[in-house]
C-alpha positions in Angstrom: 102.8 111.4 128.3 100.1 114.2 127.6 96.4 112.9 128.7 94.6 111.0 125.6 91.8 113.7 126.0 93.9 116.5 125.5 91.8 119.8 124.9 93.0 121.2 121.4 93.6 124.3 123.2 96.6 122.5 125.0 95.4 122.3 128.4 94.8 118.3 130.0 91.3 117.3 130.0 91.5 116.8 133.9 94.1 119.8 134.9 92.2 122.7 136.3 91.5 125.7 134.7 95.2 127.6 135.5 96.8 125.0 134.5 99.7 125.8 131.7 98.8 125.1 128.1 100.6 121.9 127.7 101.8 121.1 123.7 100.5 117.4 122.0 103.7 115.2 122.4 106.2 115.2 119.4 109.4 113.7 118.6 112.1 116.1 117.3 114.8 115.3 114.9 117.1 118.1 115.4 120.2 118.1 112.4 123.2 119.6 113.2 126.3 121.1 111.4 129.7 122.9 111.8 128.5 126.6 111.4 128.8 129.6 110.0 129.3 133.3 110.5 126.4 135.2 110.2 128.2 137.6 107.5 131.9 138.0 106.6 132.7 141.8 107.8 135.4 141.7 110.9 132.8 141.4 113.7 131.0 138.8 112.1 133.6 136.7 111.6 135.9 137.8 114.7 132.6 136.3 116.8 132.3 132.9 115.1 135.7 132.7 114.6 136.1 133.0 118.3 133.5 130.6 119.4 135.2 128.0 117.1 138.4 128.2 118.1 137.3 128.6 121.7 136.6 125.0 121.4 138.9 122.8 123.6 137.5 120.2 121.4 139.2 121.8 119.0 142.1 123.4 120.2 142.7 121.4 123.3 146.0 123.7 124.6 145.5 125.6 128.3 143.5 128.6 128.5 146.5 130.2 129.8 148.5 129.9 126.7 145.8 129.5 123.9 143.8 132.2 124.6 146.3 135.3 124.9 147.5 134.2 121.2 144.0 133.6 120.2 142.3 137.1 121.1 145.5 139.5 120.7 147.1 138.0 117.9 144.7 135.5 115.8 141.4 137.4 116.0 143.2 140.4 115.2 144.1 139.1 111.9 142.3 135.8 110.2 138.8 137.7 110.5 139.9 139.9 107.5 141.6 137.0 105.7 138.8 134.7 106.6 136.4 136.9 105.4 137.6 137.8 102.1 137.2 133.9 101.5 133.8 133.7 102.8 133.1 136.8 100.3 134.3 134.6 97.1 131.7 132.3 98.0 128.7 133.8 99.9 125.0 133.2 98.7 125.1 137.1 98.0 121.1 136.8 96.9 120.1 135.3 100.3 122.7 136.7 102.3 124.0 133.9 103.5 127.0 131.2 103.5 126.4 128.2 101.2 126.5 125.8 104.2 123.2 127.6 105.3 121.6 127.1 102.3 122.5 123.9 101.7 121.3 122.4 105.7 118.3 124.7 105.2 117.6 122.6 102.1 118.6 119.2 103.4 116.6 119.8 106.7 113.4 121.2 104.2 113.6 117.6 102.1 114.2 115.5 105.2 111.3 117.3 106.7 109.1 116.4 103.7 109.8 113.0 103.5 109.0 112.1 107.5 106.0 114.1 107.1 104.7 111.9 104.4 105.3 108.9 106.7 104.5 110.3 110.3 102.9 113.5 109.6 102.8 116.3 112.6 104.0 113.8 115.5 108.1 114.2 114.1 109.5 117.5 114.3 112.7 118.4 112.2 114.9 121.3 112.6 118.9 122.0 112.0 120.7 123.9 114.5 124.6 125.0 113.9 127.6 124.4 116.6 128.9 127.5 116.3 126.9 130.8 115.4 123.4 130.6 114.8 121.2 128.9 114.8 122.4 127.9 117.9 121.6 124.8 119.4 120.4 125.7 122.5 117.7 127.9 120.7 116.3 125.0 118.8 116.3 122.5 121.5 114.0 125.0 123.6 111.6 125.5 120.5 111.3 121.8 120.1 110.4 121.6 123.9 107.9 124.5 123.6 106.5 122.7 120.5 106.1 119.5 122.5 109.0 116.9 121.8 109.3 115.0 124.9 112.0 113.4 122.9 114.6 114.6 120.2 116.6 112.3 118.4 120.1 114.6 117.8 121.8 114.3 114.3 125.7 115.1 113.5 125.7 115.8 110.0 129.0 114.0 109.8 129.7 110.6 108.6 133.1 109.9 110.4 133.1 110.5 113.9 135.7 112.7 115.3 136.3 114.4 119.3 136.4 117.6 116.9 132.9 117.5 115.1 130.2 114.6 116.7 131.8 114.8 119.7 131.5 118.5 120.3 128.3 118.8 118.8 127.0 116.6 121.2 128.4 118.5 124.2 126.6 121.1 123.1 123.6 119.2 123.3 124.3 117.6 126.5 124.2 121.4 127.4 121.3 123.0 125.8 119.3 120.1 127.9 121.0 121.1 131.1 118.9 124.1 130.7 115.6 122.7 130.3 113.1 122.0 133.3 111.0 119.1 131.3 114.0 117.2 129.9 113.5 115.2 127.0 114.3 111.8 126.5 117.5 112.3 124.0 119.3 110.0 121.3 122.5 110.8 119.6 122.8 109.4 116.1 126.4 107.6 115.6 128.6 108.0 113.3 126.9 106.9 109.5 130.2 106.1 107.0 129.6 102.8 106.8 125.7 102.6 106.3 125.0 101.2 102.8 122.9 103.7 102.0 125.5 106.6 102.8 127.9 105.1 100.3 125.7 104.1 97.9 124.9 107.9 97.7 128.8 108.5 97.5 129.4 106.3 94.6 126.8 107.5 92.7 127.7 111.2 93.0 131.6 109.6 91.7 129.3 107.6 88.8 127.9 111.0 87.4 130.9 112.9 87.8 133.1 110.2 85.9 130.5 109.6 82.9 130.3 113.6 82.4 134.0 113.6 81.6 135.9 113.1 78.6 139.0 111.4 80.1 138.6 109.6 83.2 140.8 110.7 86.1 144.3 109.2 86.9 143.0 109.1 90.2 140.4 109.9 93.0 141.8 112.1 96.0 139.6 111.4 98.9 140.2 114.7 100.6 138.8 114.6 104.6 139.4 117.7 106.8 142.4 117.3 109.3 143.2 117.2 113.0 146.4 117.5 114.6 148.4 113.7 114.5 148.7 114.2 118.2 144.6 113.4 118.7 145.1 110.3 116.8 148.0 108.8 119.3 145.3 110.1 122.2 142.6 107.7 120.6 140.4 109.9 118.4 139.1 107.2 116.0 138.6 109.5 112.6 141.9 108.5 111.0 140.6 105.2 111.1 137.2 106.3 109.7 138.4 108.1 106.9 140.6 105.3 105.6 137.3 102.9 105.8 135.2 105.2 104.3 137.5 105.2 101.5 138.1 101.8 101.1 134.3 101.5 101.3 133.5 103.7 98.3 136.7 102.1 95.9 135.1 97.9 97.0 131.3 99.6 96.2 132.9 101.1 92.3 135.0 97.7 91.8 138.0 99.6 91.5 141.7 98.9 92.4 143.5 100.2 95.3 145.8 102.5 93.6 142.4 104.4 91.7 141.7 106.4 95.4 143.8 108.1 97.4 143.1 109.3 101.2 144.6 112.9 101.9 143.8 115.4 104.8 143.4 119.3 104.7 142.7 122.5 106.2 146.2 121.8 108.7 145.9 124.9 111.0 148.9 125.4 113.4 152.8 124.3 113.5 152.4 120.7 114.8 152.2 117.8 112.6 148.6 116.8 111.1 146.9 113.8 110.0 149.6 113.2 106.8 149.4 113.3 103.6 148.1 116.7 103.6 146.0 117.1 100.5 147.3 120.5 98.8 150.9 118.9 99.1 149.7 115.3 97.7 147.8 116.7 94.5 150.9 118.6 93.8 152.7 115.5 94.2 150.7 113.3 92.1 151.3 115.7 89.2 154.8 116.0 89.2 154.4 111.9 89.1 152.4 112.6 85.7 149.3 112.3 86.9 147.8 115.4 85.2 144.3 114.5 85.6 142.9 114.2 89.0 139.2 114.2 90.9 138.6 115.1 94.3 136.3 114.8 96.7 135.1 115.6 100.4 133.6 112.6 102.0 134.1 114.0 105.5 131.6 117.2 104.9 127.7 116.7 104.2 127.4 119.9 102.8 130.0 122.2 100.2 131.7 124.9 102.8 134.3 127.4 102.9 136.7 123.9 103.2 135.6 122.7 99.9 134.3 125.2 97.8 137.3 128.0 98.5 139.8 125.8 99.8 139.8 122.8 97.2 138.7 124.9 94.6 141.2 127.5 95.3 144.2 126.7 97.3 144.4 123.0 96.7 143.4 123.1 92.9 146.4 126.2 92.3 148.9 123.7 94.1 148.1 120.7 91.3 147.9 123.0 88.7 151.3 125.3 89.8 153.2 121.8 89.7 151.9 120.8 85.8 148.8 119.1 86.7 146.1 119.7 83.9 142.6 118.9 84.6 141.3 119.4 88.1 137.9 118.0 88.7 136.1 118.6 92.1 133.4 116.5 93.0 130.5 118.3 95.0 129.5 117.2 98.4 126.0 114.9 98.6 124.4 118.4 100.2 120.7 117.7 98.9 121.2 114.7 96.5 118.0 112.6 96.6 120.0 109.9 97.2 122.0 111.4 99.8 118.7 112.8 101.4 117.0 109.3 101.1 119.9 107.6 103.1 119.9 110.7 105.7 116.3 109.8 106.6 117.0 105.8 106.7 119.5 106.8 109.6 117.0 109.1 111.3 114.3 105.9 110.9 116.1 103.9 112.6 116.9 105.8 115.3 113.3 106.4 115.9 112.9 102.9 116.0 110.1 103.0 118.9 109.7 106.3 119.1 107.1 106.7 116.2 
């Protein structure tokens, strides 16, 4: 810890004169999310889109055989088709993806809120997995700002080897590179905490009492992994069925009123089943022709939820005779949703501040 009598200029009260400036001591809270290309031309995306799928958390084949099909055949191609998607939704008047504006806004309101209880001496900041900003660059401007410790936040609420685990990796990493290490937490998985679901049902509440005909049913959509991770022990299956369960117990309802579905299957092997664009199409040839969904897996609308289940997955109920299609937006900045964010982040602070 920094000497008591710290000079305001940043150099100890008893170091001598050359001595570097040393920074008051902090604690950082440092959010992170998925990511997101920095603009949807071919370069842009061929970089993130290669970083991502570079990932052996995410694609877990050999080098040897993954990456030949990757950079010769994949990159060639998805870029343009993944960028025409990211174009449909793109925040064209701050030149960014919605993700980005969205964590920018979560991190500003989470900021706010542990100022007004801890003022300068907590530090927050958001950092992405994937393209910028990258983690490593914020966990070496919390260091130069003084955290001595940073407690690390996965924006996701169901722990998976694809998402927490990787962003913690990377986090593992970025301190590898740091001379003064910081003391470090990792904040767990959060679907369970009351608060998180409380948020979740709310967001269901207002949706429902907006419409004019409540939905046949609620399609829990969460993003997919291969079924293979599942048999290897990755836990999110698991999660994503409590999560749901969670939500239905908290609105009183019965256990046919949600159903858990998985998307964005990427690949030939099998995936976490039922895949959602298949289900919803499904479920109106049934005669359920009015449906909600909703995305409790992502803490912030993407390219996964607002072109995906808007687009794809809302065509496929539609295509087989389904007639209203109601998507339910992600939490994002939701006071409510912000409000159980920072309960999480308090108590991991828990002796910290």
């Amino acid at each position: 810890m920094l000497d008591a009598k710290a000079t305001e200029q940043g150099r100890l009260a008893h170091a001598p004169a050359d001595h570097p400036k040393v920074p008051r001591a902090r604690v950082g809270v440092l959010l992170a999310n998925l990511g997101t290309p920095d603009n949807y031309d071919y370069w842009s995306m061929r970089r993130y889109l290669g970083e991502f799928l570079s990932d052996k958390r995410v694609i877990d084949f050999p080098a040897w055989k993954w990456q030949p099909l990757l950079q010769l055949v994949i990159l060639t191609k998805r870029p343009f088709t993944s960028g025409a998607n990211y174009k449909l939704i793109w925040n064209h008047d701050k030149g960014e993806s919605p993700l980005m504006t969205i964590t920018k806004a979560q991190t500003a309101r989470i900021a706010d809120m542990l100022t007004e209880r801890h003022g300068d001496a907590v530090m927050v900041d958001f950092c992405m997995r994937y393209g910028n900003p990258s983690t490593k660059s914020k966990v070496r401007a919390m260091v130069e700002a003084g955290c001595e410790k940073i407690v690390f936040f996965p924006l996701y609420p169901q722990y998976a080897g694809a998402t927490t685990a990787t962003a913690n990796d990377e986090f593992f990493r970025a301190l590898m590179a740091e001379k003064a290490q910081p003391a470090a937490r990792t904040v767990p998985e959060y679907f369970g905490h009351p608060a998180y679901i409380e948020a979740l049902a709310q967001s269901v509440e207002r949706a429902y009492a907006g419409l004019d005909r409540r939905p046949d049913v609620l399609v829990a959509s969460y993003h997919g992994m291969p079924k293979r991770y599942l048999m290897e022990g990755d836990p999110y299956h698991c999660k994503c069925q409590k999560t749901s369960r969670l939500l239905r117990e908290r609105l009183g309802w019965d256990k046919g009123d949600i159903v858990t579905t998985f998307q964005s299957v990427f690949g030939r092997e099998e995936w976490l089943r039922p895949y959602t664009v298949e289900h919803v199409a499904e479920l109106a040839k049934q005669g359920k022709k009015n449906i909600a969904v909703i995305a409790p897996a992502f803490s912030a609308d993407c390219i996964e939820t607002l072109e995906e289940i808007q687009g794809e997955i809302r065509e496929a109920f539609e295509h087989a005779g389904g007639e209203t299609f109601t998507y339910i937006p992600c939490l994002n900045d939701d006071a409510a949703h912000v409000a159980a964010l920072v309960q999480v982040i308090e108590e991991n602070l828990q002796g910290w501040v």
